[in-house]
Structures are given as C-alpha cells and as structure tokens.
N, C-alpha and C positions, 0 to 999 in steps of 0.2 A: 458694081452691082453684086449684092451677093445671091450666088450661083444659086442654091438649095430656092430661096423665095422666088429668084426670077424664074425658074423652070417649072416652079408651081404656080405662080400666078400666067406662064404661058401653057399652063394644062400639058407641057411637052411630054409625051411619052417615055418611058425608059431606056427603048433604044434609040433615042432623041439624043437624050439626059447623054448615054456612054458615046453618043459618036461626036458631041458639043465636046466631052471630056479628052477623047479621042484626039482632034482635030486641035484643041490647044495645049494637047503634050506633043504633040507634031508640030506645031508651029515653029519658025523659024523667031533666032534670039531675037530680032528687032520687031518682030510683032509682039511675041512675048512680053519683050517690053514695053512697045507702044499702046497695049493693055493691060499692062500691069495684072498677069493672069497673078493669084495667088494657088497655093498649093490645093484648096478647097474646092477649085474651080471659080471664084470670085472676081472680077474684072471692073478693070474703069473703059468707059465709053465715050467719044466727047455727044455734047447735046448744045443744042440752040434752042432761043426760042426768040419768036418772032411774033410781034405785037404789032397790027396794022389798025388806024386811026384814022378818022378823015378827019 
C-alpha cells in the first residue's frame, strides 16, 4: 500500500497519519519485515478474496 493515498483515501487525521508513522518505526524487525514497511511509510498486506457460488 502506499502510505500518502491509503491515509487519504481513509480520511485519517494527522495525528492518525504520525502515530500509523510512529508505531511502525517502533515495530519490531520481524514485523517490519512481515510488512515490508518502506521508508515512506508504504507497506504490503496480505488480502483474500472469496467468491461464493451456488
């Protein structure tokens, strides 16, 4: 995801925006890397999707 559009597209307030910022320069290395933070604040997430059928 990149950080700048995702926080804009969730309206997140500013002190939103620095404590998201916050929280993943405090993260521990295996989170860090389990979301692939980049320096910009940008992340990967995993996603499913699910299609039900009869």
């Amino acid at each position: 995801m990149e950080f700048a559009s995702w926080v804009g597209r969730m309206q997140a307030p500013e002190h939103y925006v620095m404590a998201i910022r916050s929280l993943q320069q405090c993260a521990s290395t295996e989170v860090a890397k389990y979301f692939a933070f980049e320096a910009d604040g940008s992340f990967t997430s995993d996603t499913v999707l699910i299609v039900a059928s009869k």
